[in-house]
N, CA and C atoms as an extended XYZ file, in Angstrom:
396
Properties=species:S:1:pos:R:3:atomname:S:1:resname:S:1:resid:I:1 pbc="F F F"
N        48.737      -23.374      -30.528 N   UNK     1
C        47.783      -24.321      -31.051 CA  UNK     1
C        48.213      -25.735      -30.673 C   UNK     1
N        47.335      -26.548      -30.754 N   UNK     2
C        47.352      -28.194      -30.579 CA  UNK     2
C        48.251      -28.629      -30.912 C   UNK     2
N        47.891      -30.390      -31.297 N   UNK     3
C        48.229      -30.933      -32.435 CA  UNK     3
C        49.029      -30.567      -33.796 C   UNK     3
N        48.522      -29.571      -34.520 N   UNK     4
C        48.841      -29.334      -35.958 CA  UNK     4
C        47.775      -29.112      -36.548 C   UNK     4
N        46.419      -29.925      -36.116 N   UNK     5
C        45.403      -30.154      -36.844 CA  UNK     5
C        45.023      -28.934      -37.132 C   UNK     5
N        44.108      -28.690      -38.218 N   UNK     6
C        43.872      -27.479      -38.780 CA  UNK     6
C        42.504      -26.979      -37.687 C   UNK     6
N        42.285      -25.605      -37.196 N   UNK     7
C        41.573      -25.560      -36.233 CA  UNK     7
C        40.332      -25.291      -36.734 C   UNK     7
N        39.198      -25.646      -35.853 N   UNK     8
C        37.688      -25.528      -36.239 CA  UNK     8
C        37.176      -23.796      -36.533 C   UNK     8
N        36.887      -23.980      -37.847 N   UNK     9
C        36.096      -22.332      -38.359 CA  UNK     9
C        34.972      -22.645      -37.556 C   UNK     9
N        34.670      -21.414      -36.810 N   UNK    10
C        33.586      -20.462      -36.261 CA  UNK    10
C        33.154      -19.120      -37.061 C   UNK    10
N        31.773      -19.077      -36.821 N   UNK    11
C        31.617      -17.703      -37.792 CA  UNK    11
C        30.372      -17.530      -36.227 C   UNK    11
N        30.964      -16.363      -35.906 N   UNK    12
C        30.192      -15.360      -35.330 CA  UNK    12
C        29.659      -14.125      -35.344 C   UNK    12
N        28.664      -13.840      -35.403 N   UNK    13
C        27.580      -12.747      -35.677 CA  UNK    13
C        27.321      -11.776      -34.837 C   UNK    13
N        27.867      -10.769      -34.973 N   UNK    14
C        27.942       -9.686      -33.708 CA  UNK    14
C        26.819       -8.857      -34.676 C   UNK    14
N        25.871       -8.924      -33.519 N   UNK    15
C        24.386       -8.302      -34.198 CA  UNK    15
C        24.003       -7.056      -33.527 C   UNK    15
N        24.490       -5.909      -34.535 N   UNK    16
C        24.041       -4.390      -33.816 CA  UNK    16
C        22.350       -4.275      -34.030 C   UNK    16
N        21.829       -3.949      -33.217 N   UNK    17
C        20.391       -2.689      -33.275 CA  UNK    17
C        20.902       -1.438      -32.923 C   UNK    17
N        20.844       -0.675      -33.410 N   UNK    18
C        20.732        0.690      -33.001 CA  UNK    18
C        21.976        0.738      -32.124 C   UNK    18
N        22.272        1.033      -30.495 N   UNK    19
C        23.377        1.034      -29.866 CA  UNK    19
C        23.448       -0.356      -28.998 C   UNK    19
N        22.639       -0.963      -29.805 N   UNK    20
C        22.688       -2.430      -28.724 CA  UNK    20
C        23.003       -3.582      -29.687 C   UNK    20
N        23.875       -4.589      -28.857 N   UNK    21
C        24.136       -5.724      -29.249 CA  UNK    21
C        23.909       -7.186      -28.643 C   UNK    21
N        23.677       -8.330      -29.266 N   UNK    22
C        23.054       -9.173      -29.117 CA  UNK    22
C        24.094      -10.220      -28.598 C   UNK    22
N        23.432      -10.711      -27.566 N   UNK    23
C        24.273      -11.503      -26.193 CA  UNK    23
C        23.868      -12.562      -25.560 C   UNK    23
N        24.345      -13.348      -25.504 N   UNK    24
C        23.609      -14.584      -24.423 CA  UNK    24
C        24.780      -15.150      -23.412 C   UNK    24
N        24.292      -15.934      -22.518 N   UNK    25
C        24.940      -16.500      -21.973 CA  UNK    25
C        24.871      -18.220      -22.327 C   UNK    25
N        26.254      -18.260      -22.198 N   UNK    26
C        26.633      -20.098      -22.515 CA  UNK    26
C        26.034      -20.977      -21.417 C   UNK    26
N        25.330      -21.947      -21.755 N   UNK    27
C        24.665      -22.895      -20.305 CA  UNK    27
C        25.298      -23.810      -19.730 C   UNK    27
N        24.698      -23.951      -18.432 N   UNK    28
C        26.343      -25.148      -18.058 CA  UNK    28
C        26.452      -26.279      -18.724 C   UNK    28
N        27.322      -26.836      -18.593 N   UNK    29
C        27.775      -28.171      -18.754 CA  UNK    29
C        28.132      -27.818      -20.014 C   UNK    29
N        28.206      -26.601      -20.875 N   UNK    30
C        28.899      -26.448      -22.357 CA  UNK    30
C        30.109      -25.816      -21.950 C   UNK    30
N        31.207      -25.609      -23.186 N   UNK    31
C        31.796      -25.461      -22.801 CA  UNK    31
C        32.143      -23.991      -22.487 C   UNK    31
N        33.171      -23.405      -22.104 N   UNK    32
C        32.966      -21.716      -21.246 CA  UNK    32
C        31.859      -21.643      -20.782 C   UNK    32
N        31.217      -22.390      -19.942 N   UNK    33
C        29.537      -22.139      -19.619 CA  UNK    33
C        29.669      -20.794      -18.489 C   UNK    33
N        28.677      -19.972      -18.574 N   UNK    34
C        28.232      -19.027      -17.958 CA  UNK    34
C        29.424      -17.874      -18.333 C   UNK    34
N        30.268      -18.109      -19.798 N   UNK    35
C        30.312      -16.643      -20.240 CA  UNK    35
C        29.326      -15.947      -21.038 C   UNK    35
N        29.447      -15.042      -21.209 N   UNK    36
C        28.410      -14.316      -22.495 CA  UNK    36
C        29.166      -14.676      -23.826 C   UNK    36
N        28.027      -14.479      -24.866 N   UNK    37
C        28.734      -14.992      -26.264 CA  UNK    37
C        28.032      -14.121      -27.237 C   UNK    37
N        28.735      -13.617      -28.612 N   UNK    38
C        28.049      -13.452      -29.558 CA  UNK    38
C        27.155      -14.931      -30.249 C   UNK    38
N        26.077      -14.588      -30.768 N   UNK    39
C        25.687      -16.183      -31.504 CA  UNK    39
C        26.769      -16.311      -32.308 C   UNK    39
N        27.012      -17.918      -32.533 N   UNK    40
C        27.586      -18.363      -33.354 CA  UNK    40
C        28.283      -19.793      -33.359 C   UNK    40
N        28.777      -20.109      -34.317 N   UNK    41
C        28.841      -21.737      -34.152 CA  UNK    41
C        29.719      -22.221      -35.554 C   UNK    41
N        30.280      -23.467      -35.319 N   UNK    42
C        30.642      -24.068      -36.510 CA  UNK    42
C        30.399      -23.960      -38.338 C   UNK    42
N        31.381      -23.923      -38.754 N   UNK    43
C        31.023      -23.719      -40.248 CA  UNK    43
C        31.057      -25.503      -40.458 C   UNK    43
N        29.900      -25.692      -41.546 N   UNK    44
C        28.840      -26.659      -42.105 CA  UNK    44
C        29.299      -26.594      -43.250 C   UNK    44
N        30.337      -27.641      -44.237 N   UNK    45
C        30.249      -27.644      -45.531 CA  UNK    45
C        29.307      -27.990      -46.177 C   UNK    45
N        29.075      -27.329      -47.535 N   UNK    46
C        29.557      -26.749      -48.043 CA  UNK    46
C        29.442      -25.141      -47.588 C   UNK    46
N        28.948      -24.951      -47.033 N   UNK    47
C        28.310      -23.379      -46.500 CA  UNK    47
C        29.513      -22.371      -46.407 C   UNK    47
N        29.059      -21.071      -46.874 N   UNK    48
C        30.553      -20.202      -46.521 CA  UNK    48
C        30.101      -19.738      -44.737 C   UNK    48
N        31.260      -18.938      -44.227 N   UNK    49
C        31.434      -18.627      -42.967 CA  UNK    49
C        30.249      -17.218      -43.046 C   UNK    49
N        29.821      -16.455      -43.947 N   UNK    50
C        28.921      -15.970      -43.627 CA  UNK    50
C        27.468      -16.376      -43.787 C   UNK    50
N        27.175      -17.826      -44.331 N   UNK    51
C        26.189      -18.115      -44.304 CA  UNK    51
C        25.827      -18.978      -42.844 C   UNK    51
N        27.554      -19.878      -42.544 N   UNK    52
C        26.931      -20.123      -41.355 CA  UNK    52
C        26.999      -18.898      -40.066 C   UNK    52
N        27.560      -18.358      -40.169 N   UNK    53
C        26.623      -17.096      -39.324 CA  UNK    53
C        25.134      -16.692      -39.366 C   UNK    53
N        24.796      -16.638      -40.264 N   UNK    54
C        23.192      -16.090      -40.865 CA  UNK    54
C        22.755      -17.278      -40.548 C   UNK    54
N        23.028      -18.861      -40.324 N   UNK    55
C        22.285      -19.847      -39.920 CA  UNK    55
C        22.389      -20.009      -38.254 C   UNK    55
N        23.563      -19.747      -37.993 N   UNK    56
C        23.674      -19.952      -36.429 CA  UNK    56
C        23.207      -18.981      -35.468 C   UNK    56
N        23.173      -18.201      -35.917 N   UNK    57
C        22.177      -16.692      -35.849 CA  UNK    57
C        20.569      -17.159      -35.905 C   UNK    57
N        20.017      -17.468      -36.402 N   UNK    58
C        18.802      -18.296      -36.881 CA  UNK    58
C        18.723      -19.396      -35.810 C   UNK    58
N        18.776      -20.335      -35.922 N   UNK    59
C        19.240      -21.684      -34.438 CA  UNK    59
C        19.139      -21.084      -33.494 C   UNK    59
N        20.282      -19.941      -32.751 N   UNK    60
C        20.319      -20.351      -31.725 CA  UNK    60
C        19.272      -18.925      -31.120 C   UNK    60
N        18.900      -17.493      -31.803 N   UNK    61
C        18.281      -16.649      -30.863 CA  UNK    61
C        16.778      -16.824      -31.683 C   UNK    61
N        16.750      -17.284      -33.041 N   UNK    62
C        15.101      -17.146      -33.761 CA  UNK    62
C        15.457      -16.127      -34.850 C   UNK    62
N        16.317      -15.167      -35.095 N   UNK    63
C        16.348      -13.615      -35.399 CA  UNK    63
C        17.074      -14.087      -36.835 C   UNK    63
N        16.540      -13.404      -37.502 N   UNK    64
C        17.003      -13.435      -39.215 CA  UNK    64
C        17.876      -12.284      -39.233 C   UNK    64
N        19.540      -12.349      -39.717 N   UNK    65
C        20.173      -11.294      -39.797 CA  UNK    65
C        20.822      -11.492      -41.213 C   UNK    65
N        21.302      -10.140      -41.444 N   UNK    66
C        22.033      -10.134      -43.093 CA  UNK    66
C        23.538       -9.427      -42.456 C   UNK    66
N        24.690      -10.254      -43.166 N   UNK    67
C        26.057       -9.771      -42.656 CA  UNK    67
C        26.077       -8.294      -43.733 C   UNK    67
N        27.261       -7.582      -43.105 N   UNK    68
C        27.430       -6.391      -43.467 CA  UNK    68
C        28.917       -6.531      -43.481 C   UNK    68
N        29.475       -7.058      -43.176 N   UNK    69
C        31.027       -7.392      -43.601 CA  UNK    69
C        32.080       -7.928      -42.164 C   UNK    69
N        33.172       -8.351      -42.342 N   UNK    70
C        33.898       -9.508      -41.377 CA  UNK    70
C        34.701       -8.484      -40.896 C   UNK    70
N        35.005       -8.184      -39.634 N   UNK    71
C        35.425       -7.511      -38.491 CA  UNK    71
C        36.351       -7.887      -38.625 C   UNK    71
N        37.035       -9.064      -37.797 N   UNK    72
C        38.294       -9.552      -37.643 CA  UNK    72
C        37.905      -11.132      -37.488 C   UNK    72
N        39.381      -11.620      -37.217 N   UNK    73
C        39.427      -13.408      -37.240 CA  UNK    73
C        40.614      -13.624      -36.073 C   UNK    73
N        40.191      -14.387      -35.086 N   UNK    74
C        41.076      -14.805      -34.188 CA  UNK    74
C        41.264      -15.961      -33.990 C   UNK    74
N        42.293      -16.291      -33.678 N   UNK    75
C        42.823      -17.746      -33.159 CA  UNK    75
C        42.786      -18.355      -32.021 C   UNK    75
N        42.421      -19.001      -31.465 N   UNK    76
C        42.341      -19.497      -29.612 CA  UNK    76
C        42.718      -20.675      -30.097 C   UNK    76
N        43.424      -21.238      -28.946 N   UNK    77
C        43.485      -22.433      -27.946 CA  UNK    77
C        42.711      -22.832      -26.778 C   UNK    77
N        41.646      -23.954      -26.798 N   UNK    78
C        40.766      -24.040      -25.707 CA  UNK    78
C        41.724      -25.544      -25.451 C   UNK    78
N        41.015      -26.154      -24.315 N   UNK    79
C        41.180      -27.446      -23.899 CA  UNK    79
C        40.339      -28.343      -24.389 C   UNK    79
N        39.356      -27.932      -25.069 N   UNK    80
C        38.618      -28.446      -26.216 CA  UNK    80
C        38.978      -28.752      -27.650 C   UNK    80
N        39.930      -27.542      -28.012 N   UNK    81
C        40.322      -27.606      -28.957 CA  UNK    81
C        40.953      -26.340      -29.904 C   UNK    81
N        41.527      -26.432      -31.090 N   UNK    82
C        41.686      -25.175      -31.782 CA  UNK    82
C        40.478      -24.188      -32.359 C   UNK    82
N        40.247      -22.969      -32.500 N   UNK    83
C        39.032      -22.473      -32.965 CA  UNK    83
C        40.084      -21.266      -33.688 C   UNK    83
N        39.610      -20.963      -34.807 N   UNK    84
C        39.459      -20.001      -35.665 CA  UNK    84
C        38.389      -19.219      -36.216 C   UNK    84
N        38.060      -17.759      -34.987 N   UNK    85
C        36.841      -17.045      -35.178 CA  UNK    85
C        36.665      -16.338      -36.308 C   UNK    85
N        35.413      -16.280      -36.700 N   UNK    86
C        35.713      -15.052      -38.046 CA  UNK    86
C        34.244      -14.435      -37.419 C   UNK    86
N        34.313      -13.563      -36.752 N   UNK    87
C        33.395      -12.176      -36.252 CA  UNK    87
C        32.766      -11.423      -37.442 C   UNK    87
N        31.836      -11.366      -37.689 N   UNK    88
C        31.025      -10.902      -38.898 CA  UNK    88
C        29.985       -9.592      -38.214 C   UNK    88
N        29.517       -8.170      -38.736 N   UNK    89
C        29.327       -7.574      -38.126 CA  UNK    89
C        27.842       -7.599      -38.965 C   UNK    89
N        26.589       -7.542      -38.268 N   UNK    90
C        25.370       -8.279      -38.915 CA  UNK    90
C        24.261       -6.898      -38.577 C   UNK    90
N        23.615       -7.042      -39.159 N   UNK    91
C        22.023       -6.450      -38.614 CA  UNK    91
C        20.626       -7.064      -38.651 C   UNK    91
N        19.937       -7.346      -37.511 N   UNK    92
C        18.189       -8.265      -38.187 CA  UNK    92
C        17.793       -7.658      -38.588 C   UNK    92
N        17.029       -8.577      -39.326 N   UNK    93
C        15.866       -8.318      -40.656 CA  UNK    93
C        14.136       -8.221      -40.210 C   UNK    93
N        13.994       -7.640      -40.868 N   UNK    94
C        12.434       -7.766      -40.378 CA  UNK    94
C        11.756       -7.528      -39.058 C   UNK    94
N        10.739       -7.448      -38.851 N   UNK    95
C        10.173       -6.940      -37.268 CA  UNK    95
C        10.190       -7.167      -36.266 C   UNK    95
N        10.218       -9.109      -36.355 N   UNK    96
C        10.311       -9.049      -34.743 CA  UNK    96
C        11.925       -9.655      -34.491 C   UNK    96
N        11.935       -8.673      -33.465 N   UNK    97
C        13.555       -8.487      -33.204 CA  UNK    97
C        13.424       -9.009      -31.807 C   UNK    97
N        12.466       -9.843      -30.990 N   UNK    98
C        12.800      -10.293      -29.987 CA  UNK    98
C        13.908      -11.870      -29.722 C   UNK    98
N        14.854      -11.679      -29.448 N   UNK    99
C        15.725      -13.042      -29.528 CA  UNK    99
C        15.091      -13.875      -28.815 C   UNK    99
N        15.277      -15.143      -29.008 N   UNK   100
C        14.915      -16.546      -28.353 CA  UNK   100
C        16.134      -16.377      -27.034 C   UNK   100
N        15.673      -16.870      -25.692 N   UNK   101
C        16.614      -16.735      -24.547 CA  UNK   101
C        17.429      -17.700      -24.963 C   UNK   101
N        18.714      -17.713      -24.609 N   UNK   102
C        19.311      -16.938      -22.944 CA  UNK   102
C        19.791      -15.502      -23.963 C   UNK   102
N        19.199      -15.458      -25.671 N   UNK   103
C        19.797      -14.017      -25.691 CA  UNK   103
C        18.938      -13.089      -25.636 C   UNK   103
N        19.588      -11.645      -25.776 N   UNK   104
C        18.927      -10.661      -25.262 CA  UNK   104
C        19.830       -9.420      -25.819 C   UNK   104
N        18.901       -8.378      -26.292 N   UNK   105
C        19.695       -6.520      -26.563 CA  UNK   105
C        20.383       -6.018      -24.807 C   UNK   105
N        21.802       -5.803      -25.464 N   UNK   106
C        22.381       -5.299      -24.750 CA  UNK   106
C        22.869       -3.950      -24.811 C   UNK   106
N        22.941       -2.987      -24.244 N   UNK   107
C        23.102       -1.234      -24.984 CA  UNK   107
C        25.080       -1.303      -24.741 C   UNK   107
N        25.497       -1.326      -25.660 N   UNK   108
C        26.891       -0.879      -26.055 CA  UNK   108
C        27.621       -0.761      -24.723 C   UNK   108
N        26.932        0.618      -24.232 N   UNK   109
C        27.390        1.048      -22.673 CA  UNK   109
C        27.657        0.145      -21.654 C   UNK   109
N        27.083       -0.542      -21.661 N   UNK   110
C        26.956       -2.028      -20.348 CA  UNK   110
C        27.870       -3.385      -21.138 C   UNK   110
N        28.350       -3.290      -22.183 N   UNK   111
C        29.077       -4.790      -22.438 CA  UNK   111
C        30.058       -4.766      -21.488 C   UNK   111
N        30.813       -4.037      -21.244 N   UNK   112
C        31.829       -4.240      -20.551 CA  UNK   112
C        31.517       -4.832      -19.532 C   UNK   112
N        30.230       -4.897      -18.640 N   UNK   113
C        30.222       -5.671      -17.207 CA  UNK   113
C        29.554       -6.948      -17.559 C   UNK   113
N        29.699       -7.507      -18.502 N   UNK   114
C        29.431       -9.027      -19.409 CA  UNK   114
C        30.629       -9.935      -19.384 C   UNK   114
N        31.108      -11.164      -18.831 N   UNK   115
C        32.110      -11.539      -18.940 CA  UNK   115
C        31.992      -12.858      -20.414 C   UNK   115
N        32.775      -12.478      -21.092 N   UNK   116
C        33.311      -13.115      -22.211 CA  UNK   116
C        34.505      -14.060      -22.211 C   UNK   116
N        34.543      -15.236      -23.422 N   UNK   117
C        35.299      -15.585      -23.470 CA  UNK   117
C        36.944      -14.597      -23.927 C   UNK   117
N        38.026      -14.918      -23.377 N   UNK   118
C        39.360      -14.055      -23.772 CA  UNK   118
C        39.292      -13.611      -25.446 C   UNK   118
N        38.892      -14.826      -26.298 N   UNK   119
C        38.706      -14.300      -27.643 CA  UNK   119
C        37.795      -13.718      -28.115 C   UNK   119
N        36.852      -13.427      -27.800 N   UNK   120
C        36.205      -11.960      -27.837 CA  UNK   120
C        37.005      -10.591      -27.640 C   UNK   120
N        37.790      -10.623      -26.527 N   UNK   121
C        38.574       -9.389      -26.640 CA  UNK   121
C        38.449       -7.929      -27.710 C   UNK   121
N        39.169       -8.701      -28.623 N   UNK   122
C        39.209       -7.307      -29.646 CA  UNK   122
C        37.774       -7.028      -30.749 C   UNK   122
N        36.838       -7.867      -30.294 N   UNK   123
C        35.378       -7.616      -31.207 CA  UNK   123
C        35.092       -6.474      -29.799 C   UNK   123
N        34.885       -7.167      -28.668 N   UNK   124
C        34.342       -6.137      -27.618 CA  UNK   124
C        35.203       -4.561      -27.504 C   UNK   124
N        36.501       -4.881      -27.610 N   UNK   125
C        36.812       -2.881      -28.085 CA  UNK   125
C        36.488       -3.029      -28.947 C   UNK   125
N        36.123       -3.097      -29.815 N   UNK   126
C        36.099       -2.449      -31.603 CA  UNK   126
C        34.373       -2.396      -30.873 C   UNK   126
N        33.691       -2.918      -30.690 N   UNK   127
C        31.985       -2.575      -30.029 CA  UNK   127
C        31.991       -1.453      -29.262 C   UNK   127
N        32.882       -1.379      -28.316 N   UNK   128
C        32.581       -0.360      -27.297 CA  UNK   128
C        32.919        1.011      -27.502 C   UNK   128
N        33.485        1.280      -28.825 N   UNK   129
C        33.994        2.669      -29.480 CA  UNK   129
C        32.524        2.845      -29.708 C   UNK   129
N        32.921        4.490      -29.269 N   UNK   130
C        31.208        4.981      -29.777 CA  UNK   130
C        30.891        5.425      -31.582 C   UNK   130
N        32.037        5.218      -32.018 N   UNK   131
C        32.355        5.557      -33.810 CA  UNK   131
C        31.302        4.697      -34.675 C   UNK   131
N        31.351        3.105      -34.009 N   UNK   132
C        30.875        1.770      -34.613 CA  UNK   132
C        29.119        2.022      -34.422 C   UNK   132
C-alpha cells in the first residue's frame, strides 16, 4: 500500500442471471481502461458498502439488483491509488434485465477470455466453479 492513508472502499456487484454474469468494459482515458469490470464504484457516506453496490449497480448498467451476501474483500495497489474491494454477490430485480452498455450477460463459460483487472482474480475463480 501507499502512503498509510486509509484506502478507498469499493463495493462491487457481481450480478449472476442464471449461468451468466454481468460485465462491461472500462472506457479509455479511465483508469484500467479496456479491462472488463464487475459494476461498481466508491462507497458514498453515509451509505453502507452494500447499498453502494445496489446504487452503483443502478448508475452505471440501469439494472436494479438486491445483494445476497459479500464474497470476499481485496486489497490492491494501483498508481492511482489504494482500493479496498468488497465483491458482493447480487441478483436483478424485476423484468427488464437488459444492462445499459458497455455492459452486457456474459455465460460463466466464456469469463475466462475477458481480461480483468489482477484484483478480480479470486471473484473470477470463485465465478467460474460450476457449484456457484
Amino acid at each position: 500500500m501507499h502512503s498509510g492513508a486509509q484506502p478507498n472502499l469499493i463495493a462491487v456487484a457481481v450480478v449472476r442471471r442464471n449461468d451468466h454474469f454481468l460485465i462491461g468494459r472500462r472506457p479509455a482515458g479511465a483508469n484500467l481502461a479496456g479491462l472488463w469490470e464487475f459494476p461498481g464504484g466508491k462507497l458514498e457516506e453515509p451509505e453502507s458498502l452494500e447499498d453502494a453496490a445496489i446504487r452503483e449497480c443502478a448508475e452505471e448498467t440501469g439494472l436494479r439488483i438486491r445483494v445476497l451476501r459479500e464474497l470476499l474483500v481485496e486489497e490492491v495497489s494501483y498508481d492511482h491509488g489504494d482500493l479496498k474491494l468488497h465483491f458482493f454477490l447480487c441478483e436483478p430485480l424485476g423484468k427488464d434485465r437488459v444492462p445499459q452498455s458497455p455492459f452486457q450477460w456474459v455465460a460463466r463459460k466464456n469469463l475466462a477470455s475477458y481480461e480483468f483487472p489482477a484484483a478480480n482474480q479470486a471473484v473470477l475463480e470463485w465465478a467460474g466453479r460450476e457449484e456457484n
